[in-house]
Biotite code that builds the C-alpha atoms (Angstrom):
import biotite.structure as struc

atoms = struc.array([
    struc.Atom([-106.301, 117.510, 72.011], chain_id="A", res_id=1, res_name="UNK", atom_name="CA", element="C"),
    struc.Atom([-108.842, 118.330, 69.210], chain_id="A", res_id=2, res_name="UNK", atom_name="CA", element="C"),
    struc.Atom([-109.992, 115.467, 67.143], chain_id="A", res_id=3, res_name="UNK", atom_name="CA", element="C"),
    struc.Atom([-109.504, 115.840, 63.226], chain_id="A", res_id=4, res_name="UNK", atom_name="CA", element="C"),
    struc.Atom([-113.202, 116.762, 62.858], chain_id="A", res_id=5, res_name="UNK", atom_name="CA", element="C"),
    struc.Atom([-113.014, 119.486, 65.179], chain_id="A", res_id=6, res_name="UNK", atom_name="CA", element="C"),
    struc.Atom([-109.705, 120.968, 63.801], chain_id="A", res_id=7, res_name="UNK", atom_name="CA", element="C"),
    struc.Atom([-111.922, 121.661, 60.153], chain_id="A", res_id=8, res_name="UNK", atom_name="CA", element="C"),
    struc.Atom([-113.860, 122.900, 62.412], chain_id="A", res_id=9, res_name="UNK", atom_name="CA", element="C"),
    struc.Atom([-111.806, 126.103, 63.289], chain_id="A", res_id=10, res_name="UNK", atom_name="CA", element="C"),
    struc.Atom([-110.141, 126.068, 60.166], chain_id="A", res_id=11, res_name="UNK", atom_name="CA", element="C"),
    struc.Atom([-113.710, 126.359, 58.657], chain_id="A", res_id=12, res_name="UNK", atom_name="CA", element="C"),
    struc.Atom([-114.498, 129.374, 60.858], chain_id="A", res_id=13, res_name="UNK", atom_name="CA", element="C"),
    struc.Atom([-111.298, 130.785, 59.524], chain_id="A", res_id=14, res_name="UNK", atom_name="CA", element="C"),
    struc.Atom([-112.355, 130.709, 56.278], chain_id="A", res_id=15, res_name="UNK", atom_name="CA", element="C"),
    struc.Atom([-115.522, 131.930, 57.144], chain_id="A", res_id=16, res_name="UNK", atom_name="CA", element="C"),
    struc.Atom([-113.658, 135.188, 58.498], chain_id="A", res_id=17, res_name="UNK", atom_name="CA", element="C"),
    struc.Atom([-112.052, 135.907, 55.439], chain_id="A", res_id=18, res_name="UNK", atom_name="CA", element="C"),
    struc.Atom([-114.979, 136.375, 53.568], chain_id="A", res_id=19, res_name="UNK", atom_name="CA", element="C"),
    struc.Atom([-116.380, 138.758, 56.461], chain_id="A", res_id=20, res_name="UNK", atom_name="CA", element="C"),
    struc.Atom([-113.090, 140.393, 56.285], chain_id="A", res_id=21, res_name="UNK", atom_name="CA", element="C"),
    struc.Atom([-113.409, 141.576, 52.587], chain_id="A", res_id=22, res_name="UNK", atom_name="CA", element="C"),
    struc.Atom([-116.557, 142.914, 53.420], chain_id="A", res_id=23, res_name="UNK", atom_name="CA", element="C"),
    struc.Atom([-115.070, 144.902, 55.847], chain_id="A", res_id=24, res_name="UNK", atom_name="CA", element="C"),
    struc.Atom([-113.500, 147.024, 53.614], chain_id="A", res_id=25, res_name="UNK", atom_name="CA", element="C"),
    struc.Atom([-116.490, 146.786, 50.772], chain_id="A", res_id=26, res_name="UNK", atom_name="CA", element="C"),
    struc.Atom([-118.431, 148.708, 53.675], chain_id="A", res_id=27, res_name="UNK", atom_name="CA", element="C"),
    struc.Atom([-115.870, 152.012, 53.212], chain_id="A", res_id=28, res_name="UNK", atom_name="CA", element="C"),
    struc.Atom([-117.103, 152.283, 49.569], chain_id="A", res_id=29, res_name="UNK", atom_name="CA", element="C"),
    struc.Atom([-120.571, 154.384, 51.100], chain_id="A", res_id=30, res_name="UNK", atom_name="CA", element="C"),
    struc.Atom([-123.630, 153.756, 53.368], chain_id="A", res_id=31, res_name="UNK", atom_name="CA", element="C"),
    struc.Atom([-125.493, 151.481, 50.140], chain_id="A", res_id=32, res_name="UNK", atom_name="CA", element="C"),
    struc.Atom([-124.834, 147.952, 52.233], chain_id="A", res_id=33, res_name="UNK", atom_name="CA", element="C"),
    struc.Atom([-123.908, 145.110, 49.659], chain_id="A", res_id=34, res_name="UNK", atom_name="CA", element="C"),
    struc.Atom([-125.745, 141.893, 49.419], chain_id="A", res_id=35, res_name="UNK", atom_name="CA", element="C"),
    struc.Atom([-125.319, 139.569, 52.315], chain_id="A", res_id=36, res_name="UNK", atom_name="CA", element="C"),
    struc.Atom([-125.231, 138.311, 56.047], chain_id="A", res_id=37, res_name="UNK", atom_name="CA", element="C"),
    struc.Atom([-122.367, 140.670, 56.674], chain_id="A", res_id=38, res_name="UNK", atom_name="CA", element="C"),
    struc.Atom([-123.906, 143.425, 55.353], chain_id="A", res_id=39, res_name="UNK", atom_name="CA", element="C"),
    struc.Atom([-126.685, 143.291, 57.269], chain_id="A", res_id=40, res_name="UNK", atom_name="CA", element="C"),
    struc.Atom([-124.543, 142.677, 60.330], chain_id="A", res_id=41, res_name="UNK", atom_name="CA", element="C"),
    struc.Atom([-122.339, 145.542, 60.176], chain_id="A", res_id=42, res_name="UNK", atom_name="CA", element="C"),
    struc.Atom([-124.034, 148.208, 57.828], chain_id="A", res_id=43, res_name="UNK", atom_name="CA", element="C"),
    struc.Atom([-124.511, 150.292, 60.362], chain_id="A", res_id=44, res_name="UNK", atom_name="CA", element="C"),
    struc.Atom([-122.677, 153.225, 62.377], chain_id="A", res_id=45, res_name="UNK", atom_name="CA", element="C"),
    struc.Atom([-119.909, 153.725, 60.525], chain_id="A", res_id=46, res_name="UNK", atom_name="CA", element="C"),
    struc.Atom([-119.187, 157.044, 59.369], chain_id="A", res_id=47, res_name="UNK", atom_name="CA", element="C"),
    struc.Atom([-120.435, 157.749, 55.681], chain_id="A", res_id=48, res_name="UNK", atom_name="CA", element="C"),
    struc.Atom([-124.012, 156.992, 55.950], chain_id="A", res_id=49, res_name="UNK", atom_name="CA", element="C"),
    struc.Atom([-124.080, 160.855, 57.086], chain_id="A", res_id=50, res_name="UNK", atom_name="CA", element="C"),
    struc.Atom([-121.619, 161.922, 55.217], chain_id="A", res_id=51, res_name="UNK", atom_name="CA", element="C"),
    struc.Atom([-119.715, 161.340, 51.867], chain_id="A", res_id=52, res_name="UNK", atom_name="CA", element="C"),
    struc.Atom([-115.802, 159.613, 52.144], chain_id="A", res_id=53, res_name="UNK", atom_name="CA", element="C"),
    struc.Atom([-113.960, 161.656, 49.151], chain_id="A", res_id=54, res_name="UNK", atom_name="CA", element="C"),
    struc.Atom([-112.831, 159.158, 46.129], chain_id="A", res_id=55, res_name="UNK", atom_name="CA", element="C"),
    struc.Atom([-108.945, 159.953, 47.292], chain_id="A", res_id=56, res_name="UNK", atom_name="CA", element="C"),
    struc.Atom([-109.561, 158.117, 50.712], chain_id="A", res_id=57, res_name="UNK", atom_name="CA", element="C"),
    struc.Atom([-112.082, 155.413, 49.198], chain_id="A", res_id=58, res_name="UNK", atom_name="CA", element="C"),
    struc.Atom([-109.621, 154.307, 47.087], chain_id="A", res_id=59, res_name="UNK", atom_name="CA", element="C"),
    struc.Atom([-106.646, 153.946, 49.768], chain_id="A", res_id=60, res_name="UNK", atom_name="CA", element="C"),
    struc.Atom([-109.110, 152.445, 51.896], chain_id="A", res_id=61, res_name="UNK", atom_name="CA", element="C"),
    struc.Atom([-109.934, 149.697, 48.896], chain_id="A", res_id=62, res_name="UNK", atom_name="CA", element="C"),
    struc.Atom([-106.178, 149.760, 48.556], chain_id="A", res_id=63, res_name="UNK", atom_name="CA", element="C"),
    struc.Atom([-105.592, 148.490, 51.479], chain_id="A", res_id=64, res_name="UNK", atom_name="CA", element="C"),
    struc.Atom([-108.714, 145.773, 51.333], chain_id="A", res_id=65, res_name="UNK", atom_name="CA", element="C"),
    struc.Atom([-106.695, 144.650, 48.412], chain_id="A", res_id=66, res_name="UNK", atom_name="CA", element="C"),
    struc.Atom([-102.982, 144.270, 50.097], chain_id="A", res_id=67, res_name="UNK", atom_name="CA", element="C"),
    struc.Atom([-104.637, 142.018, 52.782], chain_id="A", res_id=68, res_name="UNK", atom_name="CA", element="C"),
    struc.Atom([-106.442, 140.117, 49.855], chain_id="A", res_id=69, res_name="UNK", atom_name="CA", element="C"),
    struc.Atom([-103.016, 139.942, 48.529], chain_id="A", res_id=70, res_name="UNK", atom_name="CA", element="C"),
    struc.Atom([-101.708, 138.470, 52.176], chain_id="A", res_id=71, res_name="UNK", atom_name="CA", element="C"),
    struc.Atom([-99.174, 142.033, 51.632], chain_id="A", res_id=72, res_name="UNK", atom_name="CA", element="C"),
    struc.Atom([-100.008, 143.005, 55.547], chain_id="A", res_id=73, res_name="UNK", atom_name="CA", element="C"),
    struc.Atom([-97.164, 145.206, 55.562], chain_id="A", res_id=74, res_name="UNK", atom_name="CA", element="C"),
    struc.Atom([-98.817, 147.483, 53.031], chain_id="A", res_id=75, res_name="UNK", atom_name="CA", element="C"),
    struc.Atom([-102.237, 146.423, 54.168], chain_id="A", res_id=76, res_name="UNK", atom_name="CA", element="C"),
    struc.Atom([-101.446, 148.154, 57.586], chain_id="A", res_id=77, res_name="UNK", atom_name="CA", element="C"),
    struc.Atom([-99.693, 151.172, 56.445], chain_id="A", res_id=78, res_name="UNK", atom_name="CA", element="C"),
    struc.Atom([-102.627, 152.138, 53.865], chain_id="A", res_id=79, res_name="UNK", atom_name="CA", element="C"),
    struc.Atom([-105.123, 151.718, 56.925], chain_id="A", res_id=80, res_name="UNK", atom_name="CA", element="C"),
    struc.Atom([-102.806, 153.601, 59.048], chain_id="A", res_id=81, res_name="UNK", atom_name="CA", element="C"),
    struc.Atom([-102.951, 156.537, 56.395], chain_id="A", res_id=82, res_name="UNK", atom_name="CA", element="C"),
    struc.Atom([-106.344, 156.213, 55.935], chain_id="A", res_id=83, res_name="UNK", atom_name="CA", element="C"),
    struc.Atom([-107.108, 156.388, 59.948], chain_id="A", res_id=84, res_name="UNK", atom_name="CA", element="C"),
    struc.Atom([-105.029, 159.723, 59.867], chain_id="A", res_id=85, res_name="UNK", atom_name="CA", element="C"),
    struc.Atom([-107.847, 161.507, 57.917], chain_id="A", res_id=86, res_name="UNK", atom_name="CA", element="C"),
    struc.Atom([-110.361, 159.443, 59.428], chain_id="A", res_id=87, res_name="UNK", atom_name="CA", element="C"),
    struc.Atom([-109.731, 158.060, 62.736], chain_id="A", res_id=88, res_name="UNK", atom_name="CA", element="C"),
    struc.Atom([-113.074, 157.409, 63.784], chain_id="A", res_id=89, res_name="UNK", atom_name="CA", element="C"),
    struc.Atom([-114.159, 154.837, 61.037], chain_id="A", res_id=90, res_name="UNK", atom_name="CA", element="C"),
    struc.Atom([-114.319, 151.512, 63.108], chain_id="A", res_id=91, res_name="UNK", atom_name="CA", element="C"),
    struc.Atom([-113.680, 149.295, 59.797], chain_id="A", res_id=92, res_name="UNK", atom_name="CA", element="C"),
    struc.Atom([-110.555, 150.524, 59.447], chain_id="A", res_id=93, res_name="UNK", atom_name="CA", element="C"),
    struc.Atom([-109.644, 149.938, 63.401], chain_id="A", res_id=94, res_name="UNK", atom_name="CA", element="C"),
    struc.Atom([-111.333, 146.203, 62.954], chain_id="A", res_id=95, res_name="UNK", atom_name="CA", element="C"),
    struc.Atom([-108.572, 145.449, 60.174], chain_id="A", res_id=96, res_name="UNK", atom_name="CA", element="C"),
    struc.Atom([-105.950, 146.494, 61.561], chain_id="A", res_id=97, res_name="UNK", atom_name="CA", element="C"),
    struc.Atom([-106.520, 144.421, 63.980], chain_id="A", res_id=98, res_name="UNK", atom_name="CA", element="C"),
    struc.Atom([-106.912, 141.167, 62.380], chain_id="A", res_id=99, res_name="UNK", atom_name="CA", element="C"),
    struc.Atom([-103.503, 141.954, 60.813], chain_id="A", res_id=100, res_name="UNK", atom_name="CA", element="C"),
    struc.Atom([-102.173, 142.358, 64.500], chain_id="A", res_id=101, res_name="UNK", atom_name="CA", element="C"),
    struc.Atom([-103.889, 138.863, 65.367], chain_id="A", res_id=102, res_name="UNK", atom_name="CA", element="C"),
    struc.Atom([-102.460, 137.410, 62.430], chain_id="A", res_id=103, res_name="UNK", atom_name="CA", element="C"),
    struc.Atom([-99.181, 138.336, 63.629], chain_id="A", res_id=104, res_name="UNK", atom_name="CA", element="C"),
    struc.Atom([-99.774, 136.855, 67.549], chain_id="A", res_id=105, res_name="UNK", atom_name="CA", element="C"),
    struc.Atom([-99.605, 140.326, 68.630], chain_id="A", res_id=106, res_name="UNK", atom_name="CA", element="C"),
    struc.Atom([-102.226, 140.239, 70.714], chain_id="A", res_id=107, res_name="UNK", atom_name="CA", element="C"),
    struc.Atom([-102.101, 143.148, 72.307], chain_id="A", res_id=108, res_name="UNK", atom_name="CA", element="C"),
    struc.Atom([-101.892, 145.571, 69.399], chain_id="A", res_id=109, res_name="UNK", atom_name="CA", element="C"),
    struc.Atom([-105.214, 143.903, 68.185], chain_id="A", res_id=110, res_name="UNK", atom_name="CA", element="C"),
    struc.Atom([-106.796, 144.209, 71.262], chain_id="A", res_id=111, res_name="UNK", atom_name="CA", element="C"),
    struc.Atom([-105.998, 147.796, 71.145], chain_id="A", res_id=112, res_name="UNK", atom_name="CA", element="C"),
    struc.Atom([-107.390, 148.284, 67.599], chain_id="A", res_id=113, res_name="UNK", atom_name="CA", element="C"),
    struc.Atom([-110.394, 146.793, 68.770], chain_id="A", res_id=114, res_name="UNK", atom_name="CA", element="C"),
    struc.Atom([-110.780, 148.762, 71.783], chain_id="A", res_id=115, res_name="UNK", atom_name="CA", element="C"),
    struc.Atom([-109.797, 151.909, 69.326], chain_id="A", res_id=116, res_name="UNK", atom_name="CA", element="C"),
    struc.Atom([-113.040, 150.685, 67.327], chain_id="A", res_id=117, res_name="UNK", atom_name="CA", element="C"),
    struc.Atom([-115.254, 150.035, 70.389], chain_id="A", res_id=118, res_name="UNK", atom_name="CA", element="C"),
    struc.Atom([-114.252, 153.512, 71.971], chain_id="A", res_id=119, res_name="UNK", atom_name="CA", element="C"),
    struc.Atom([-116.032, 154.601, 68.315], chain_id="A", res_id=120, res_name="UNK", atom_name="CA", element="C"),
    struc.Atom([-119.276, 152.431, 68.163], chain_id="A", res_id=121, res_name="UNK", atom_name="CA", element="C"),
    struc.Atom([-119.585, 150.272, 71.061], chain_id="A", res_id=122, res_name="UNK", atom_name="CA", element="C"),
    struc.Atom([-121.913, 147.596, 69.162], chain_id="A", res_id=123, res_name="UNK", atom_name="CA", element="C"),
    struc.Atom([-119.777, 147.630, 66.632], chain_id="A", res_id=124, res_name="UNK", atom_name="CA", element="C"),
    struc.Atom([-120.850, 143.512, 65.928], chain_id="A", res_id=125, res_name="UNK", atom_name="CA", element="C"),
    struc.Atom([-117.607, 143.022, 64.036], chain_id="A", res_id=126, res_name="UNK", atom_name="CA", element="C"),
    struc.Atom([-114.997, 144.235, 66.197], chain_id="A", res_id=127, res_name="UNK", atom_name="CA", element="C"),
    struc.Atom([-116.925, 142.255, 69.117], chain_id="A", res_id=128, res_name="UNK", atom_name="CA", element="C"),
    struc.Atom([-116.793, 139.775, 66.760], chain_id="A", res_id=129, res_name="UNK", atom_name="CA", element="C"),
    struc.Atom([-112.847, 139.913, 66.053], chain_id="A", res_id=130, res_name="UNK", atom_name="CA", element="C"),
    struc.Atom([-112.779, 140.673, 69.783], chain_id="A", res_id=131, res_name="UNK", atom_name="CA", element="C"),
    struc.Atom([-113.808, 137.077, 71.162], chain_id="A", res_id=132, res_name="UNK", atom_name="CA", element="C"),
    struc.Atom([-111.586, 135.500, 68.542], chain_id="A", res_id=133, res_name="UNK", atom_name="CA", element="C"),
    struc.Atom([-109.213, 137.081, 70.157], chain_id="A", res_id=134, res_name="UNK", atom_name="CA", element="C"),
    struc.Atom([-109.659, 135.945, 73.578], chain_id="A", res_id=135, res_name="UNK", atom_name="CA", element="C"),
    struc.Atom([-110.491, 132.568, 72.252], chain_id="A", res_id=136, res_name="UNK", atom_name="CA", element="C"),
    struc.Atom([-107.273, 132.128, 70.824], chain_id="A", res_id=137, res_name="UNK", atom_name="CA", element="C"),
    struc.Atom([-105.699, 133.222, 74.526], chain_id="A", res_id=138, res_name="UNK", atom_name="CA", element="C"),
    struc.Atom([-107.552, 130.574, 76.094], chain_id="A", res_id=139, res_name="UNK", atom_name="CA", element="C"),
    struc.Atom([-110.301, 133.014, 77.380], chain_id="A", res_id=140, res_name="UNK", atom_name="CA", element="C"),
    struc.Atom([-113.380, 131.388, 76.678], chain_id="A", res_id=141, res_name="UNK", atom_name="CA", element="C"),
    struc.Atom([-115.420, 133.290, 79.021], chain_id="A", res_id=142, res_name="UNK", atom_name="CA", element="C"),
    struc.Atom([-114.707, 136.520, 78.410], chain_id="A", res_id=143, res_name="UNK", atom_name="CA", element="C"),
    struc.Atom([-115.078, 135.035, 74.397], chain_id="A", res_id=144, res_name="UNK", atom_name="CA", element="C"),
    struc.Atom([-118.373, 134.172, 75.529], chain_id="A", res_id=145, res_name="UNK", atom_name="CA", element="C"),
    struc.Atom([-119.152, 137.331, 76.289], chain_id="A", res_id=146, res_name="UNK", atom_name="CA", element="C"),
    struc.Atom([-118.053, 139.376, 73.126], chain_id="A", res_id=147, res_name="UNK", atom_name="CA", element="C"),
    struc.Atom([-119.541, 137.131, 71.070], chain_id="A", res_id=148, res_name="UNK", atom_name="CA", element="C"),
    struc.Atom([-122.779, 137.424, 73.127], chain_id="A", res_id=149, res_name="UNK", atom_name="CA", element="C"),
    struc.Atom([-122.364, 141.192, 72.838], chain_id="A", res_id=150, res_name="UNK", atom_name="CA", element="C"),
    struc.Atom([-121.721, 140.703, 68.471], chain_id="A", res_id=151, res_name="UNK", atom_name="CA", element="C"),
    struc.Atom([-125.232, 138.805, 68.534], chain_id="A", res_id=152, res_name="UNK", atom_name="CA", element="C"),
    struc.Atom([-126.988, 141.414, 70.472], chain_id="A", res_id=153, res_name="UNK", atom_name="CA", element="C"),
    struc.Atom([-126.450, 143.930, 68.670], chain_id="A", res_id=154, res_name="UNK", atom_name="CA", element="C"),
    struc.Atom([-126.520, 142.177, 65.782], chain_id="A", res_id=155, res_name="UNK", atom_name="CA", element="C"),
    struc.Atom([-128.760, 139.521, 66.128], chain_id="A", res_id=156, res_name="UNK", atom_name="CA", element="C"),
    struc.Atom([-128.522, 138.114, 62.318], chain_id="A", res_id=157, res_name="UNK", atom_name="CA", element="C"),
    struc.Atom([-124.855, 138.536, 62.547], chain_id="A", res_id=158, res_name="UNK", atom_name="CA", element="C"),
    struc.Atom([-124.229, 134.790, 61.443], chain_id="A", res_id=159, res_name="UNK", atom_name="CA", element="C"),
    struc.Atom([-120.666, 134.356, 61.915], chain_id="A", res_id=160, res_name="UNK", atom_name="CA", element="C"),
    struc.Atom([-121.131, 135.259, 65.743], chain_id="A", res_id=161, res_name="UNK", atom_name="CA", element="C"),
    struc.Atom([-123.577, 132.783, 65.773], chain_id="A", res_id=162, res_name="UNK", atom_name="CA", element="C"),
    struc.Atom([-121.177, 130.148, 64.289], chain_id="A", res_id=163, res_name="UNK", atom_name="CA", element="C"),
    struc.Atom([-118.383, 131.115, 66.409], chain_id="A", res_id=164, res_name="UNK", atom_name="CA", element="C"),
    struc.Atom([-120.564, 130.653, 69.649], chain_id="A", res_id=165, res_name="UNK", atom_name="CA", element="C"),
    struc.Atom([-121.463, 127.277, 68.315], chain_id="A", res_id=166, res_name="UNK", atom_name="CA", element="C"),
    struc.Atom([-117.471, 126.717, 67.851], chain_id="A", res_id=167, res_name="UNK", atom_name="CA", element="C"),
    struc.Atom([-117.086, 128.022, 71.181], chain_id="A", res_id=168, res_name="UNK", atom_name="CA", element="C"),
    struc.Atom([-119.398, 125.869, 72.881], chain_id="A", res_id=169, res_name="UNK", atom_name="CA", element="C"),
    struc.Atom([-118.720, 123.036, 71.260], chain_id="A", res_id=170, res_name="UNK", atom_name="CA", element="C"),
    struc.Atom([-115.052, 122.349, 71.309], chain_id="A", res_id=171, res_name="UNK", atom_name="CA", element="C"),
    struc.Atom([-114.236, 124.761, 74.562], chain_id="A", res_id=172, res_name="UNK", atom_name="CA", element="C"),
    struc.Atom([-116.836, 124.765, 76.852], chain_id="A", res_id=173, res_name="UNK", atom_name="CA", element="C"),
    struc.Atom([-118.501, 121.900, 76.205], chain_id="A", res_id=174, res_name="UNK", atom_name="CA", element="C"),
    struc.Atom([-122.235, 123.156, 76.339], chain_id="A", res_id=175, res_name="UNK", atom_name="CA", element="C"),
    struc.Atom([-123.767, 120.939, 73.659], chain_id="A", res_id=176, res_name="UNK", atom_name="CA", element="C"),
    struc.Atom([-127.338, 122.758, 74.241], chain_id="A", res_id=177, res_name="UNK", atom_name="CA", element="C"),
    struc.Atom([-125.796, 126.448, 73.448], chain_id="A", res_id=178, res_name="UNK", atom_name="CA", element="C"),
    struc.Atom([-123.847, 125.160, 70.262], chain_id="A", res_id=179, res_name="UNK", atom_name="CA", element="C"),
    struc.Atom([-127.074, 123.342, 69.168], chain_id="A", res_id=180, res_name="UNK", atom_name="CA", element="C"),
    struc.Atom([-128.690, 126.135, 69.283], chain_id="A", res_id=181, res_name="UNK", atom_name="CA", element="C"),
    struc.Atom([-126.569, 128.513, 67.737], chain_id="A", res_id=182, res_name="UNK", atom_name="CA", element="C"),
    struc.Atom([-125.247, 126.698, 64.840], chain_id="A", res_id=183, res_name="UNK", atom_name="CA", element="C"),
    struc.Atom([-129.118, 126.044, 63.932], chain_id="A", res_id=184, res_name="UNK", atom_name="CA", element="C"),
    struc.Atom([-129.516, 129.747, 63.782], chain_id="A", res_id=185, res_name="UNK", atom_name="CA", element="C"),
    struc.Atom([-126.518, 129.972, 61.660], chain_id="A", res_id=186, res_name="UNK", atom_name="CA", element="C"),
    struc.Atom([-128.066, 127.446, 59.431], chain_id="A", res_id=187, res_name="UNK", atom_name="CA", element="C"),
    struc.Atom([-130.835, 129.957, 59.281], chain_id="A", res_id=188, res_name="UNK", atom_name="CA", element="C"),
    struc.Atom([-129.547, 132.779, 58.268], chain_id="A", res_id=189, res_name="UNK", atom_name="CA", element="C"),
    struc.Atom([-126.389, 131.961, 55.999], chain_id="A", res_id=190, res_name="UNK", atom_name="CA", element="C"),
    struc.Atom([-128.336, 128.595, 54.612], chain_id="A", res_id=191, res_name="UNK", atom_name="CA", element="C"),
    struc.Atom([-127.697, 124.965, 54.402], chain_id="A", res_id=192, res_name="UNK", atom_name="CA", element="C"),
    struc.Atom([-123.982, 124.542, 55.491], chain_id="A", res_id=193, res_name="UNK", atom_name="CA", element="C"),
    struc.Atom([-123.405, 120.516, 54.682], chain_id="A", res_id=194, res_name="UNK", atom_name="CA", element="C"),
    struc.Atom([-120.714, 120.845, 57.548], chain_id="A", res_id=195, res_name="UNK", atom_name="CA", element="C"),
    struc.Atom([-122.702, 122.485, 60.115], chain_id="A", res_id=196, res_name="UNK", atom_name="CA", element="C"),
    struc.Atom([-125.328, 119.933, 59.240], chain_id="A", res_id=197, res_name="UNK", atom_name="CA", element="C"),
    struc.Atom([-122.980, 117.132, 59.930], chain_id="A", res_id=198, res_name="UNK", atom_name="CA", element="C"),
    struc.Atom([-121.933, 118.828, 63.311], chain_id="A", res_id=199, res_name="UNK", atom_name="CA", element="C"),
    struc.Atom([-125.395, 119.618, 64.035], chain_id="A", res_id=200, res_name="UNK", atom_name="CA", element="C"),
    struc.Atom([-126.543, 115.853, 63.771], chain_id="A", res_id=201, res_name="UNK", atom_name="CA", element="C"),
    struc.Atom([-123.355, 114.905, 65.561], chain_id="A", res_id=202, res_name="UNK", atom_name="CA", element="C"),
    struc.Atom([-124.428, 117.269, 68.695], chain_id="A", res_id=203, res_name="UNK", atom_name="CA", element="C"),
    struc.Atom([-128.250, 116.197, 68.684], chain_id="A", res_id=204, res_name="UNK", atom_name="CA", element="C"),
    struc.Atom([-126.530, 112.362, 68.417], chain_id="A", res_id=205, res_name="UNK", atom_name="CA", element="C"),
    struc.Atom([-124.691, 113.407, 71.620], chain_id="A", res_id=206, res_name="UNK", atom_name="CA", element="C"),
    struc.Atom([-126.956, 115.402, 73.373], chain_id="A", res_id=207, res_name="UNK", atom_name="CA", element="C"),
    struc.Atom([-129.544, 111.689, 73.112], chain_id="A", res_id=208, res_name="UNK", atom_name="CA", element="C"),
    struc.Atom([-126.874, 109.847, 74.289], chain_id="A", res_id=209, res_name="UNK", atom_name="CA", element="C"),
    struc.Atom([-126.183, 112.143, 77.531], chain_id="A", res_id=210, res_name="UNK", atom_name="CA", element="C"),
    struc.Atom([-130.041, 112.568, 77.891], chain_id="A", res_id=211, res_name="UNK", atom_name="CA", element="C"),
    struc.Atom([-129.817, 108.280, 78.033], chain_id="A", res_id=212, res_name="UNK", atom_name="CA", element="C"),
    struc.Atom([-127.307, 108.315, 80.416], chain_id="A", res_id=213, res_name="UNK", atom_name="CA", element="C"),
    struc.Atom([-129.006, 110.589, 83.105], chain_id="A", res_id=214, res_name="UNK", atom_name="CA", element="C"),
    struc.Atom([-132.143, 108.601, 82.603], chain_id="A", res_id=215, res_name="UNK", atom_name="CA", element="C"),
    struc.Atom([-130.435, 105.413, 83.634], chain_id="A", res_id=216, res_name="UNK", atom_name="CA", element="C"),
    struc.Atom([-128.427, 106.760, 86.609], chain_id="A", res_id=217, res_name="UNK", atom_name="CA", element="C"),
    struc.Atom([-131.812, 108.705, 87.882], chain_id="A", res_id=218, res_name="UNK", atom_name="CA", element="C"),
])
């Protein structure tokens, strides 16, 4: 059973995914990237840095940004479901449809989203992202692992990836080195997180302690 400090913990990365959510759909608007970690993360290979998106399918597209603002995933999914008819090969679009899926427990229409977005840009760092989310939720930490790994190499100042590897490593597979140090590179790129900090000193606290222990036993 997670301990209270660990359950903020997820729900912290939750809220962290929102706000990489949102810019999800700011990324339709045209190839400019916006400001932030995100936008460096995911700014490429998407369709529209070659080519203009017409103003009719921008604005369903930020329609639809809006409905899941709005927690309306009903409408959220049928506006991204129009949009993918007259472009099915935008991997944003794919990516959100699939957390509306996962927000739903249906795993296996988010999975297929994300393999719909993969098929499109295979280092697409978000929908690797979403991707280990979604086997970490299943219990498949491994294979979580791996995604994540997958987000970070191809996006290597993807932050979130790095925070969700720390999460991962820390509360599921219990390698206090890894989540060490990826939540310090998190620190680095999205800046001083007082949580993180607090987990960070927790795991270096930890880390001494199991260091201590082998010492004595050697």
């Amino acid at each position: 059973m997670l301990s209270p400090h660990s359950i903020n913990r997820v729900h912290g990365k939750g809220l962290a995914l929102l706000a990489t959510l949102l810019f999800i759909g700011a990324c339709a608007s045209g190839p400019k990237p916006v400001d932030g970690e995100s936008a460096r993360a995911a700014s490429g290979g998407e369709p529209g840095t070659d080519r203009d998106i017409p103003p009719k399918a921008l604005t369903l597209y930020e329609q639809a940004v809006a409905s899941m603002a709005a927690g309306d995933s009903i409408d959220a999914e049928l506006r991204f479901q129009e949009f993918l008819l007259q472009y099915p090969d935008y991997p944003g679009a794919h990516v959100n449809l699939a957390i509306i899926f996962a927000d739903r427990d249906d795993f296996q229409a988010a999975e297929n989203s994300l393999t719909d977005a993969l098929i499109i840009d295979p280092e697409h760092a978000q929908a690797l992202n979403q991707l280990g989310m979604l086997l970490r939720r299943q219990g498949k930490f491994e294979a979580a692992e791996s995604a994540y790994l997958k987000a970070v190499t191809a996006s290597p100042d993807y932050a979130l990836a790095h925070y969700n590897l720390g999460v991962l490593n820390d509360l599921y597979l219990r390698r206090l080195d890894a989540a060490l140090v990826h939540y310090e590179r998190y620190q680095a790129l999205n800046g001083e997180d007082k949580q993180v900090t607090k987990w960070i000193a927790d795991l270096k606290r930890r880390i001494g302690s199991q260091q201590r222990t082998a010492n004595v036993t050697e």
